[in-house]
LOBA-75173 format. One record per residue: residue number from 1; chain; x, z, y of N, C-alpha, C, O in turn. Coordinates in Angstrom, 1 decimal, padded with zeros to 4 digits. Layout:
N
<r keke="NUM" romar="A" n_px="X" n_pz="Z" n_py="Y" ca_px="X" ca_pz="Z" ca_py="Y" c_px="X" c_pz="Z" c_py="Y" o_px="X" o_pz="Z" o_py="Y"/>
...
END
This chain:
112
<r keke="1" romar="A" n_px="075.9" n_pz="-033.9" n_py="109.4" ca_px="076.3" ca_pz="-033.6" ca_py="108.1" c_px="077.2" c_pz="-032.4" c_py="108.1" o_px="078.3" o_pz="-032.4" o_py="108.7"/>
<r keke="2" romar="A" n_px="076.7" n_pz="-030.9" n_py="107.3" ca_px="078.3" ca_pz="-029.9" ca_py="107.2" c_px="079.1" c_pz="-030.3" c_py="106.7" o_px="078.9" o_pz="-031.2" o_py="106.0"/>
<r keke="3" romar="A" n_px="079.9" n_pz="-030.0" n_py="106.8" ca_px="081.0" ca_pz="-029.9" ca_py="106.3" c_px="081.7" c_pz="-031.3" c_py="105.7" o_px="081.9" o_pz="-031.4" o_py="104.5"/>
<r keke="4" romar="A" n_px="082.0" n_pz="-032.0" n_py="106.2" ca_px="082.1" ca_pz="-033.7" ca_py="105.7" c_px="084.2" c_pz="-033.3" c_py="104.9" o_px="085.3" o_pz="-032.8" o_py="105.0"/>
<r keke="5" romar="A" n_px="083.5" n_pz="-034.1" n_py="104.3" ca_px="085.2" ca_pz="-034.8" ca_py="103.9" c_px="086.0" c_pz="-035.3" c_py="104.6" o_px="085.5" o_pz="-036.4" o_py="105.0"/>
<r keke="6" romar="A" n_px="086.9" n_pz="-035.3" n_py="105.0" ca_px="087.8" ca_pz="-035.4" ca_py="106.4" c_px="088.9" c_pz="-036.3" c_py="106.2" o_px="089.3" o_pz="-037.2" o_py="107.0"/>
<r keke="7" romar="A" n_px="089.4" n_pz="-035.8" n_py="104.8" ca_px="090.7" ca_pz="-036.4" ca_py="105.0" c_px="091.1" c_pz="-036.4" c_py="103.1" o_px="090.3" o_pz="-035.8" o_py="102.3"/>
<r keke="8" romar="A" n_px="092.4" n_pz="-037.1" n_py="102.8" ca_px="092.6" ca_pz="-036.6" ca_py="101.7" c_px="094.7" c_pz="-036.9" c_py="101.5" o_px="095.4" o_pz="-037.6" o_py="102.3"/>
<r keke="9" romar="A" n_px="095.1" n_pz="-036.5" n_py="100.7" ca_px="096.3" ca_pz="-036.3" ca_py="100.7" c_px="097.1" c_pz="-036.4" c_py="098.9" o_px="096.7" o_pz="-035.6" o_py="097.9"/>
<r keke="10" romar="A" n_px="097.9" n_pz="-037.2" n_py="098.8" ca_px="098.5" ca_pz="-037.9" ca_py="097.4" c_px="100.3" c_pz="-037.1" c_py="097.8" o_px="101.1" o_pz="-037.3" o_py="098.6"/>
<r keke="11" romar="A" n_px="100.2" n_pz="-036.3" n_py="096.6" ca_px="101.6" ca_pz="-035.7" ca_py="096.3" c_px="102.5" c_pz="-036.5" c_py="095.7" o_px="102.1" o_pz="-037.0" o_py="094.7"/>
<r keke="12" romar="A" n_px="103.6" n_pz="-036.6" n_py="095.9" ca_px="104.5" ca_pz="-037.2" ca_py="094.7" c_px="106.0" c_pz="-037.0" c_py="094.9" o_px="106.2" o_pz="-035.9" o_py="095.5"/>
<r keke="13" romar="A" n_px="107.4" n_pz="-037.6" n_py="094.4" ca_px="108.2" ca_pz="-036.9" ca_py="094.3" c_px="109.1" c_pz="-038.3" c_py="094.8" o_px="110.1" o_pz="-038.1" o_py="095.4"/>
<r keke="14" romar="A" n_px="108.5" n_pz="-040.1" n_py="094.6" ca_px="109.3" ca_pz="-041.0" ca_py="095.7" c_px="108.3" c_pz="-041.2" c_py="096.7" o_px="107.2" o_pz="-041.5" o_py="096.3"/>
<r keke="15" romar="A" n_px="108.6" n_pz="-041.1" n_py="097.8" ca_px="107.2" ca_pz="-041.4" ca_py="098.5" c_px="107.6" c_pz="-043.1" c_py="098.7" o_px="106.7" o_pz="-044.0" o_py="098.7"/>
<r keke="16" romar="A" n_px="108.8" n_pz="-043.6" n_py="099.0" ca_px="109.0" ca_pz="-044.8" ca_py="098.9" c_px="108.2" c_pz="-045.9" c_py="098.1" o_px="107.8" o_pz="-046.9" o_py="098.6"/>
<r keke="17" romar="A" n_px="108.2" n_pz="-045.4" n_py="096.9" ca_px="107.7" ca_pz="-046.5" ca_py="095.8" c_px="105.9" c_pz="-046.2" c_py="095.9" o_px="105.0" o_pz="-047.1" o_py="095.8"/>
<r keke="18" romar="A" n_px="105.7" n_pz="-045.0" n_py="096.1" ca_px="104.1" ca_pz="-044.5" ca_py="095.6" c_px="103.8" c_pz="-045.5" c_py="096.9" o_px="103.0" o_pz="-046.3" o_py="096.7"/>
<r keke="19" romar="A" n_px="104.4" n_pz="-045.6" n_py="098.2" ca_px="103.8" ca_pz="-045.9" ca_py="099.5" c_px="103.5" c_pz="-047.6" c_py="099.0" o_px="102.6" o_pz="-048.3" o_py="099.5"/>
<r keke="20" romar="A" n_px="104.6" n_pz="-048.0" n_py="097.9" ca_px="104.2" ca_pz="-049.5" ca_py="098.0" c_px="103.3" c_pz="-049.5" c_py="097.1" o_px="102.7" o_pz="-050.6" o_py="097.1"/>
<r keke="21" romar="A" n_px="102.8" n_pz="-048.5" n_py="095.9" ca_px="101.8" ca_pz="-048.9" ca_py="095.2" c_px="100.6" c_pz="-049.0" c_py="095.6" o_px="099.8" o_pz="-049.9" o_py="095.6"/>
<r keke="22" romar="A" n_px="100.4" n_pz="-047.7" n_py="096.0" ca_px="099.2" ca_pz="-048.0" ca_py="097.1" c_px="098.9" c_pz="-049.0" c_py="097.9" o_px="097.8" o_pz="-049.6" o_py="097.9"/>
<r keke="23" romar="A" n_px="099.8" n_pz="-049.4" n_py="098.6" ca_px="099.5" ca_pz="-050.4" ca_py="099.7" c_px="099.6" c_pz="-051.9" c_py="098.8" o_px="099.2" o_pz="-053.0" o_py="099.2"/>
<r keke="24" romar="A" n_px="100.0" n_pz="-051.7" n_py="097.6" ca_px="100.0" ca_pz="-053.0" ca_py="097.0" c_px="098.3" c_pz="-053.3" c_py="096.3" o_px="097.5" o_pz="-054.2" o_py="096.4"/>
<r keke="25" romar="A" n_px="098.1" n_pz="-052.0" n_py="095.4" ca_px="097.1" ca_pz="-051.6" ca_py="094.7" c_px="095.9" c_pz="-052.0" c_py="095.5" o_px="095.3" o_pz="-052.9" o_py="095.1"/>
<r keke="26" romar="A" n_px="095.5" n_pz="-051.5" n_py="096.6" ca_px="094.6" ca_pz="-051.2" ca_py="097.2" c_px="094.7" c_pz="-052.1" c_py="098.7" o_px="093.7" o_pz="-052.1" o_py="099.4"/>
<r keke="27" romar="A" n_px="095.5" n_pz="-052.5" n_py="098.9" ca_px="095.6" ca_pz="-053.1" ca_py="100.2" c_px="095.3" c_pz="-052.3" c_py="101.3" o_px="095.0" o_pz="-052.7" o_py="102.4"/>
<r keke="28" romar="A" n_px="095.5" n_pz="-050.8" n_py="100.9" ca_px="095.5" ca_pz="-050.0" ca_py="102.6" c_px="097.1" c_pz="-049.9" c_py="103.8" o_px="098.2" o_pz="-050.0" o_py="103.3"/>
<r keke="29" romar="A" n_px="097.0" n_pz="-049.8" n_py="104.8" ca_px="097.8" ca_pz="-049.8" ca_py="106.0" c_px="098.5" c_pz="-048.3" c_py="105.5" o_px="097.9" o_pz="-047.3" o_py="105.3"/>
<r keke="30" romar="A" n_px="099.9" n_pz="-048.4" n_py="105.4" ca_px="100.2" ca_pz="-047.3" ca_py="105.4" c_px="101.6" c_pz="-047.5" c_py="106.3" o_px="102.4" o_pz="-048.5" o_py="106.4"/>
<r keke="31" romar="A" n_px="101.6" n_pz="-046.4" n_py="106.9" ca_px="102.7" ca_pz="-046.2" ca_py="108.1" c_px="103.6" c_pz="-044.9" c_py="107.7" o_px="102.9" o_pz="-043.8" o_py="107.6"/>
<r keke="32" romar="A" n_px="105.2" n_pz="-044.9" n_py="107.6" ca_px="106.3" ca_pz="-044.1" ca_py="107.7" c_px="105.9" c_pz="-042.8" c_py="108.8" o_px="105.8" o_pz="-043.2" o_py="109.9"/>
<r keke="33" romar="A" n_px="105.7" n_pz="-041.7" n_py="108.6" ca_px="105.8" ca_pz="-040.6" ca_py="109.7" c_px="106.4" c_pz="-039.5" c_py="108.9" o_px="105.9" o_pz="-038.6" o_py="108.3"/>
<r keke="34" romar="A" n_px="107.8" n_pz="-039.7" n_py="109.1" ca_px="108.8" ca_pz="-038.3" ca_py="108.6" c_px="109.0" c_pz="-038.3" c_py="106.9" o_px="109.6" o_pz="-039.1" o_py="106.2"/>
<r keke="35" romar="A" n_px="108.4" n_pz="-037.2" n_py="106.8" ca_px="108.2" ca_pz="-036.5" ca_py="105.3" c_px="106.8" c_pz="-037.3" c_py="104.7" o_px="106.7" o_pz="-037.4" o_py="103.5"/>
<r keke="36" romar="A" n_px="105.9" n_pz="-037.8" n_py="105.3" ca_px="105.2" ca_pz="-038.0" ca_py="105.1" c_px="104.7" c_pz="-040.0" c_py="105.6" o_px="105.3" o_pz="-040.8" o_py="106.3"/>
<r keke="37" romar="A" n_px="103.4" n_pz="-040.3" n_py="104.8" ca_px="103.5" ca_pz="-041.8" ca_py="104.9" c_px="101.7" c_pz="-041.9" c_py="105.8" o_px="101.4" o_pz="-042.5" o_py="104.7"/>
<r keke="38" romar="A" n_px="101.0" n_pz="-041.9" n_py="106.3" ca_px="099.9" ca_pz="-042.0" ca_py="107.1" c_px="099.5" c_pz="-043.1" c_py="106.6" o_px="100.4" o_pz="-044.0" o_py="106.5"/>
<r keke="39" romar="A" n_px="097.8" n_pz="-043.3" n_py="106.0" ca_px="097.1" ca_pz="-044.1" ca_py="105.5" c_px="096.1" c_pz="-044.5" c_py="106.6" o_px="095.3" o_pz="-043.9" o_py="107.4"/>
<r keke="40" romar="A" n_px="096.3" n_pz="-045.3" n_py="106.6" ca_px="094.7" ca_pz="-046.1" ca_py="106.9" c_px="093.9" c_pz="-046.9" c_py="106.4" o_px="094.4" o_pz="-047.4" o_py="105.4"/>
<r keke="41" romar="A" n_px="092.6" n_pz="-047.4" n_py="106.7" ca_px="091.7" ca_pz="-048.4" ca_py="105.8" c_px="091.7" c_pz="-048.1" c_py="104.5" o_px="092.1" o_pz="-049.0" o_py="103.7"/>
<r keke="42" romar="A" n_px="091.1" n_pz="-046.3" n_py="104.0" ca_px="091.0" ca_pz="-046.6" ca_py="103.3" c_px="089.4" c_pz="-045.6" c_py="103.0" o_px="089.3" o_pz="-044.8" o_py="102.1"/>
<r keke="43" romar="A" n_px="088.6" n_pz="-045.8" n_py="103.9" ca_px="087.6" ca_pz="-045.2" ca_py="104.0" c_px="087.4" c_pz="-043.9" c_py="104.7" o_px="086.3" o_pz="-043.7" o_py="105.3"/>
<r keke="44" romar="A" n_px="088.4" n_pz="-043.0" n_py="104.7" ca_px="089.0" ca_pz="-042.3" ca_py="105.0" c_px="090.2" c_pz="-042.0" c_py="105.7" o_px="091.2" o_pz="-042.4" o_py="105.1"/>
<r keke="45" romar="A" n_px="090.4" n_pz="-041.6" n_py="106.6" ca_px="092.1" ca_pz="-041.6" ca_py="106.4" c_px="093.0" c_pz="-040.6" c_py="105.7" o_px="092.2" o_pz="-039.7" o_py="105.4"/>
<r keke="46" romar="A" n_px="094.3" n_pz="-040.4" n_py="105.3" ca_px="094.6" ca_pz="-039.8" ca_py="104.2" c_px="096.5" c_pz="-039.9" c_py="104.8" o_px="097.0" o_pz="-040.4" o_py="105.8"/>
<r keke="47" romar="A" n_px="097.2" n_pz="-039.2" n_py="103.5" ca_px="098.3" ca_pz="-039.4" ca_py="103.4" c_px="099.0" c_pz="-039.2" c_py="102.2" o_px="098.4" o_pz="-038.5" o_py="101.4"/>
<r keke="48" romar="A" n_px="100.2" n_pz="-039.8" n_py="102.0" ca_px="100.8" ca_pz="-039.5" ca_py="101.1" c_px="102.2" c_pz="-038.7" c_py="101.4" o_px="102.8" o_pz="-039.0" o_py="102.5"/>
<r keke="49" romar="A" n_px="102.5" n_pz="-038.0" n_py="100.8" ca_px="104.0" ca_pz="-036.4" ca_py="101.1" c_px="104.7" c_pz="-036.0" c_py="099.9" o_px="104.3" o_pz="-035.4" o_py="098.9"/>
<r keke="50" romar="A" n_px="105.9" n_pz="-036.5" n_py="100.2" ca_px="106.7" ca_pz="-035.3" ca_py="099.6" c_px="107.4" c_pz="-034.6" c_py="099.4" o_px="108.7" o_pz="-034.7" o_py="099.4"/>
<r keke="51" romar="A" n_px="106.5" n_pz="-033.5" n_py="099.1" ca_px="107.0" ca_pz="-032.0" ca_py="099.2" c_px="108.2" c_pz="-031.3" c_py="099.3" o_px="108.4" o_pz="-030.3" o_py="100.0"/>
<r keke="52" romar="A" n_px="109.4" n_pz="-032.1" n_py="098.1" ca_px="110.1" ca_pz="-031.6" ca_py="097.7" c_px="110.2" c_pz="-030.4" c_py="096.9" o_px="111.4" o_pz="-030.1" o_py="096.6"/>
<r keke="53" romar="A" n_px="109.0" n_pz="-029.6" n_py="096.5" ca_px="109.0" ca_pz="-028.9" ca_py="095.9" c_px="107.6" c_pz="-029.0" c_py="094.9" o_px="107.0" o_pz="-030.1" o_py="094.7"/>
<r keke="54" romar="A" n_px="107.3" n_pz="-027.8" n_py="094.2" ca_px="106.1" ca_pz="-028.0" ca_py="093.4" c_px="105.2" c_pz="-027.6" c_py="094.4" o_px="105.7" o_pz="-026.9" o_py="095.3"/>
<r keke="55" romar="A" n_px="103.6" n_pz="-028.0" n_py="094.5" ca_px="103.7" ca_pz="-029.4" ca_py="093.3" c_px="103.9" c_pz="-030.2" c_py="093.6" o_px="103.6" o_pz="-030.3" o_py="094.8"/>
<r keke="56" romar="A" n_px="104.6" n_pz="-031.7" n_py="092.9" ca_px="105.2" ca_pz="-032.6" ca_py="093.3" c_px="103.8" c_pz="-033.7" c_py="093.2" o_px="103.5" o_pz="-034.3" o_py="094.3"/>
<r keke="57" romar="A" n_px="103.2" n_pz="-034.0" n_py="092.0" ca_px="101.9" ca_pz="-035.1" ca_py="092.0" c_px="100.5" c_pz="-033.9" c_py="092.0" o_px="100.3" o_pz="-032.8" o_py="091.5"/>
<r keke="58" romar="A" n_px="099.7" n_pz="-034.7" n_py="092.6" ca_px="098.6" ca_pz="-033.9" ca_py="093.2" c_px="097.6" c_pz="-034.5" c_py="094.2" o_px="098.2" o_pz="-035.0" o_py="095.1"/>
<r keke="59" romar="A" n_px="096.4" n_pz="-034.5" n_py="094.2" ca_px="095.4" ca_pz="-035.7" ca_py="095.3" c_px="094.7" c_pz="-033.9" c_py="095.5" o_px="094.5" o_pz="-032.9" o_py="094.8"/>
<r keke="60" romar="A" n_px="094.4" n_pz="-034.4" n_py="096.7" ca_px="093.4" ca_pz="-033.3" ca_py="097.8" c_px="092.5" c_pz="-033.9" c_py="098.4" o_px="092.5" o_pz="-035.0" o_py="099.0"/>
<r keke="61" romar="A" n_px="091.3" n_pz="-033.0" n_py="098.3" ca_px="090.5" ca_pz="-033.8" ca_py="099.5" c_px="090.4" c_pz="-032.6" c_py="100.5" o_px="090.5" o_pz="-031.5" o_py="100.0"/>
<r keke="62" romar="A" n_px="090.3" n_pz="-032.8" n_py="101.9" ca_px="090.1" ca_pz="-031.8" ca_py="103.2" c_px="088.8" c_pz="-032.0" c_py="103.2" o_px="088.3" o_pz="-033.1" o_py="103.2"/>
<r keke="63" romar="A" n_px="088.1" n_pz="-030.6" n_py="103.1" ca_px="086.4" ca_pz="-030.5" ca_py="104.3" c_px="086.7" c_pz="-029.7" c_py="105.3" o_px="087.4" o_pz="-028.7" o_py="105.3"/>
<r keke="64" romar="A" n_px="086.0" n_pz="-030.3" n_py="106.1" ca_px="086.4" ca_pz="-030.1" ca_py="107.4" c_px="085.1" c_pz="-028.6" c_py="107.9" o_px="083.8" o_pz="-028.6" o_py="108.0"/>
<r keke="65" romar="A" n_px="086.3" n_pz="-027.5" n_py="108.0" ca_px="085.4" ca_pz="-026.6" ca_py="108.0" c_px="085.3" c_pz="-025.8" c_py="109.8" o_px="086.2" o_pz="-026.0" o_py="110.6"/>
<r keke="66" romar="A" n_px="084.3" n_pz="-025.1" n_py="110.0" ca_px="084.7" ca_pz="-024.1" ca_py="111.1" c_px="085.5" c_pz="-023.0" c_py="111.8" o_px="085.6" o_pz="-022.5" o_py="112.9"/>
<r keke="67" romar="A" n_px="085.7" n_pz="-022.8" n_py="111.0" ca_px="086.6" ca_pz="-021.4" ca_py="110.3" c_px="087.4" c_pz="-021.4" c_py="109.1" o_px="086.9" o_pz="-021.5" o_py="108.0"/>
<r keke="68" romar="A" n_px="089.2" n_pz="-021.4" n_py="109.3" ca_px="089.3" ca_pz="-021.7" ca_py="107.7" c_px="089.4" c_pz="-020.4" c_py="107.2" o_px="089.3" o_pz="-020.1" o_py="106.0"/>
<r keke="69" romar="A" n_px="089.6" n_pz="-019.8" n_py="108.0" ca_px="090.1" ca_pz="-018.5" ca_py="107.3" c_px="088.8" c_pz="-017.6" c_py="106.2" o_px="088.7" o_pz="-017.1" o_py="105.1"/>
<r keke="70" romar="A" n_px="087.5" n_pz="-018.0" n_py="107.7" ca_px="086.4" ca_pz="-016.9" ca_py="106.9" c_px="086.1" c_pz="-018.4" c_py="105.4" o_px="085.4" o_pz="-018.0" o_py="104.4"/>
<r keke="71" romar="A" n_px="086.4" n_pz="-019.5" n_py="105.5" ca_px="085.9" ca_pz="-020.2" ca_py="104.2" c_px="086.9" c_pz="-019.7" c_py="103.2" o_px="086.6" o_pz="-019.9" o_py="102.0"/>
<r keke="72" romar="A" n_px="088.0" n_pz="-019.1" n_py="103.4" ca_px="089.2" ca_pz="-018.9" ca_py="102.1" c_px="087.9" c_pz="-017.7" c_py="101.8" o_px="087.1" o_pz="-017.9" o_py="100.9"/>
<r keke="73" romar="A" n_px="087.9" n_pz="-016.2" n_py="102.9" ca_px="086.9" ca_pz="-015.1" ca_py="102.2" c_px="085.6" c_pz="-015.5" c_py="101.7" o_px="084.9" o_pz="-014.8" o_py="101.0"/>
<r keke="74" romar="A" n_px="085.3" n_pz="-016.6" n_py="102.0" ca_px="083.5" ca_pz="-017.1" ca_py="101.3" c_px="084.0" c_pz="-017.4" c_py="099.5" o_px="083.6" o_pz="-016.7" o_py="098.5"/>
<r keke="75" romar="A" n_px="085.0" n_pz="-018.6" n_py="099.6" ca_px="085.9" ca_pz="-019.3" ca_py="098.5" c_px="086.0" c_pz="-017.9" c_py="097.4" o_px="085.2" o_pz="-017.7" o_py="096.4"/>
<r keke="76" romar="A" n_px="087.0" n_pz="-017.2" n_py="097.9" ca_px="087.4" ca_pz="-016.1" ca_py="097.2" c_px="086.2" c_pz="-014.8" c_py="096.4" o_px="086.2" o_pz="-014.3" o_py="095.3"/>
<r keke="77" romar="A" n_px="085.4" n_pz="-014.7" n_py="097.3" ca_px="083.8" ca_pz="-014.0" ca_py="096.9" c_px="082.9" c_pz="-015.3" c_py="096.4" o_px="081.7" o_pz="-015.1" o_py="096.3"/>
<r keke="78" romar="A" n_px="083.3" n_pz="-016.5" n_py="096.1" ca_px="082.4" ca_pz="-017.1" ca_py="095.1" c_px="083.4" c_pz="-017.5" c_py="093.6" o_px="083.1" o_pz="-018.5" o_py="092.9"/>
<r keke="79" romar="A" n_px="084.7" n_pz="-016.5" n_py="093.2" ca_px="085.3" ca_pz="-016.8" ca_py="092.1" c_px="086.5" c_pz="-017.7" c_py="092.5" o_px="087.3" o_pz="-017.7" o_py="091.5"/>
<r keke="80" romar="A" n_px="087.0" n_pz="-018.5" n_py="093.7" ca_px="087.7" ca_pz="-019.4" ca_py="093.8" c_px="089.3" c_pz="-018.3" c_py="094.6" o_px="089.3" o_pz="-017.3" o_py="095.3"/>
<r keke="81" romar="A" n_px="090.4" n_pz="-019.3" n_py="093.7" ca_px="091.7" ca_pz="-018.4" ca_py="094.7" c_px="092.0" c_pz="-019.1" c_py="095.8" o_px="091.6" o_pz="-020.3" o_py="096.0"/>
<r keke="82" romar="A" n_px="093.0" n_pz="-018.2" n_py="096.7" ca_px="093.3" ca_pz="-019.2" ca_py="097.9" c_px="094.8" c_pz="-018.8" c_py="097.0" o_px="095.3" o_pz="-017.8" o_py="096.4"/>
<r keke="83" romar="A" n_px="095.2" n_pz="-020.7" n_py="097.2" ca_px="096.5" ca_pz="-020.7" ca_py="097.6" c_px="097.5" c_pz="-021.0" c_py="098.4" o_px="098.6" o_pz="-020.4" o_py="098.5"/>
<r keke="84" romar="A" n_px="097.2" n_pz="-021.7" n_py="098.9" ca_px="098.4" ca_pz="-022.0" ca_py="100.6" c_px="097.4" c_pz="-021.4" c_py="102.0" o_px="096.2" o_pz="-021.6" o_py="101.9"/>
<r keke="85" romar="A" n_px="097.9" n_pz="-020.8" n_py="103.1" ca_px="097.3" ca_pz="-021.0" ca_py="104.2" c_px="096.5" c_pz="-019.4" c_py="104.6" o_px="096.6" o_pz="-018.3" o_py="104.0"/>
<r keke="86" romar="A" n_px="096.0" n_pz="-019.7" n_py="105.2" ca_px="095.5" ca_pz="-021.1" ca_py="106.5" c_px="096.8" c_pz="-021.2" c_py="107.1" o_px="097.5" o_pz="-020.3" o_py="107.3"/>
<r keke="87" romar="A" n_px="097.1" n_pz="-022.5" n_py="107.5" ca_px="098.7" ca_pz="-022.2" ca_py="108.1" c_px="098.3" c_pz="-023.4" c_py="109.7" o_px="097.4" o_pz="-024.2" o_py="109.8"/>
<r keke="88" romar="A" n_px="098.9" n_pz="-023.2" n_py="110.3" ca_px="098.7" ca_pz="-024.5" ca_py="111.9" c_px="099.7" c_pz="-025.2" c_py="112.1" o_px="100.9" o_pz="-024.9" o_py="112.4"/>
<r keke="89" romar="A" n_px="099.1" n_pz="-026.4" n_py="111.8" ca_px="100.1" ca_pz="-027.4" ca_py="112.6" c_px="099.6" c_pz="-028.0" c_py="114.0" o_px="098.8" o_pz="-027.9" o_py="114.9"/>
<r keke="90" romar="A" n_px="100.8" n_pz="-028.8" n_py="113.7" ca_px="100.1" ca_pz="-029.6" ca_py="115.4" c_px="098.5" c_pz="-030.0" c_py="115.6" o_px="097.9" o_pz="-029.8" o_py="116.6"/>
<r keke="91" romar="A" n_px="097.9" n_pz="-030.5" n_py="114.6" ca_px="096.9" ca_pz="-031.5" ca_py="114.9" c_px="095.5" c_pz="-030.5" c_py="114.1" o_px="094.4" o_pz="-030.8" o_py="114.1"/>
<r keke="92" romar="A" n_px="096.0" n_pz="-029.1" n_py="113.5" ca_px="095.1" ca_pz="-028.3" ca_py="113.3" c_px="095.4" c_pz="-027.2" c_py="112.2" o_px="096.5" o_pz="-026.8" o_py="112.1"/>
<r keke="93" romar="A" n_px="094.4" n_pz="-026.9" n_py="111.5" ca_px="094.7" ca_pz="-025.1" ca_py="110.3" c_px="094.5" c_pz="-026.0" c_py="108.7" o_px="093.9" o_pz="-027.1" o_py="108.7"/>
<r keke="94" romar="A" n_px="094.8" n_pz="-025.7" n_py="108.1" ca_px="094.3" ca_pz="-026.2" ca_py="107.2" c_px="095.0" c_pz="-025.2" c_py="106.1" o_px="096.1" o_pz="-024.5" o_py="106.3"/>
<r keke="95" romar="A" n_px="094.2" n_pz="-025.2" n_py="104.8" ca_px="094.0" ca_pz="-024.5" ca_py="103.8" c_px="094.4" c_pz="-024.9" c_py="102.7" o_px="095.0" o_pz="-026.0" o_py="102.7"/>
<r keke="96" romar="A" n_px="094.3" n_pz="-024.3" n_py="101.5" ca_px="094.3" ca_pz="-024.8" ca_py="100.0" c_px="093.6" c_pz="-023.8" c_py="099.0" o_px="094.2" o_pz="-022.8" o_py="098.6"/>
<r keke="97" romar="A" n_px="092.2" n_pz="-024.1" n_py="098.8" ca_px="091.7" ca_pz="-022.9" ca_py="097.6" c_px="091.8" c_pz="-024.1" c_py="096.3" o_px="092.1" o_pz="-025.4" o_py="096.3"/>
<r keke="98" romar="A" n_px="091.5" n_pz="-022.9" n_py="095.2" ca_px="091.2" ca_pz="-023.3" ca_py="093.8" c_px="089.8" c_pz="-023.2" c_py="093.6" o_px="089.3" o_pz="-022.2" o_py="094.0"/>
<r keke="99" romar="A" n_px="089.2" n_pz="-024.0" n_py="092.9" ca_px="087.9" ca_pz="-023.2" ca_py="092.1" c_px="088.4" c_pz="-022.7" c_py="090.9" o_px="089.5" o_pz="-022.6" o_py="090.4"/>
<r keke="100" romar="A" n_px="087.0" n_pz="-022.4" n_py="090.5" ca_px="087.2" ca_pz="-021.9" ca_py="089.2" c_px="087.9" c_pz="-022.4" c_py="087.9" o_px="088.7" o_pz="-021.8" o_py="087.2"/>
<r keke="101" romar="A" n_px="087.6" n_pz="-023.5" n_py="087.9" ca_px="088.0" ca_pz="-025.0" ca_py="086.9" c_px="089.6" c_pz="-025.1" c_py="087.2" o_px="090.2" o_pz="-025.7" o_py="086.4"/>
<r keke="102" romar="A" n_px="090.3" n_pz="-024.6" n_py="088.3" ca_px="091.6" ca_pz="-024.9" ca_py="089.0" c_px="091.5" c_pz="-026.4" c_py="089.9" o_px="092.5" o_pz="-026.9" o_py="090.4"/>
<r keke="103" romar="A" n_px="090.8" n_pz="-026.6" n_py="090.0" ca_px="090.8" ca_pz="-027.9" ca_py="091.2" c_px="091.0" c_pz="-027.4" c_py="092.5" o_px="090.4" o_pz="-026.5" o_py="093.2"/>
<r keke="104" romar="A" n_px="092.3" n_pz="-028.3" n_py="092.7" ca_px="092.1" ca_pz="-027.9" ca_py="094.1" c_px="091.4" c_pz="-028.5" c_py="095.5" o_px="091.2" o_pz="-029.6" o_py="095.9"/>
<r keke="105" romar="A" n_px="091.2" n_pz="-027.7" n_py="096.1" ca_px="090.6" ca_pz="-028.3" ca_py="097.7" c_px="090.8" c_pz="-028.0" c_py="099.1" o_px="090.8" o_pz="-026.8" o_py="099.4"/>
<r keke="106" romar="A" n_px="091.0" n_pz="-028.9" n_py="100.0" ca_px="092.1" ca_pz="-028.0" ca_py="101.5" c_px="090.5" c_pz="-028.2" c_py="101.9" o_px="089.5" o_pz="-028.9" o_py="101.6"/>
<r keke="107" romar="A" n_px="091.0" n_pz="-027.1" n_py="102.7" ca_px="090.1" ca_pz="-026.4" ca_py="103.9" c_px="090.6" c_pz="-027.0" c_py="105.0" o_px="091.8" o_pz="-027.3" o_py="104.9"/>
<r keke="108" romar="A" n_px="090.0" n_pz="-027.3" n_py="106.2" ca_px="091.0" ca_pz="-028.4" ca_py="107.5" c_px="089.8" c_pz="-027.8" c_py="108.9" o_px="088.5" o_pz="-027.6" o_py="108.9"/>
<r keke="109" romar="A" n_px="090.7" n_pz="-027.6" n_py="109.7" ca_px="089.6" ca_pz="-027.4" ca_py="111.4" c_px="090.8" c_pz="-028.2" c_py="112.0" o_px="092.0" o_pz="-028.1" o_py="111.7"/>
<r keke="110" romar="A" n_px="090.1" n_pz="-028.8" n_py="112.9" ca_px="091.0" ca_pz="-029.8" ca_py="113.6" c_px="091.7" c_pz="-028.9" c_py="114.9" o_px="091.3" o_pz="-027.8" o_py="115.1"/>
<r keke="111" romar="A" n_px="092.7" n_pz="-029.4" n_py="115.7" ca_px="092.7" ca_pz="-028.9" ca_py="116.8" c_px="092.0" c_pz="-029.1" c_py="118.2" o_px="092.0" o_pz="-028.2" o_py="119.1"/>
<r keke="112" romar="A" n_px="091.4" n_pz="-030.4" n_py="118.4" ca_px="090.7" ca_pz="-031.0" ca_py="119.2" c_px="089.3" c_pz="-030.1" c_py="118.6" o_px="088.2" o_pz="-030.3" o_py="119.1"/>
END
């Protein structure tokens, strides 16, 4: 399959309470790591973060691409903006474009 869906990510501004609605809502496994809350079981895996800044609420999904950089120049020559990135972290690069419509979507290459 290209480019599969990887991952997805829930913005908000308590991550305390959002962590218990989800996990109440939905019955997924979610575990404390920092700034951020790590999902499991929930088809995907995912997280929830907050930012502390804007934007504060916000759902992402990651495709997992080969290149993020040359997908922001494809993104960008098909009408879409980049806005965050490509930036690296520990566990890989990841992205943030817009389409057209303003939806957003991260771009993700792992590091493994």
């Amino acid at each position: 399959m290209p480019n599969p869906i990887v991952h997805f990510e829930i913005g908000c501004r308590d991550l305390a309470r959002t962590q218990q609605i989800y996990s109440e809502l939905f019955d997924w496994k979610i575990q404390s790591a920092g700034i951020a809350a790590m999902i499991s079981q929930a088809g995907i895996d995912g997280h929830i973060t907050a930012l502390g800044h804007e934007p504060f609420n916000y759902t992402i999904f990651y495709v997992e691409v080969a290149d993020v950089a040359a997908h922001i120049a494809k993104a960008v020559g098909l009408g879409c903006r980049k806005l965050v990135g490509p930036l690296t972290i520990p566990t890989g690069t990841f992205a943030w474009i817009a389409d057209p419509e303003g939806n957003t979507i991260g771009l993700w290459k792992s590091a493994q």
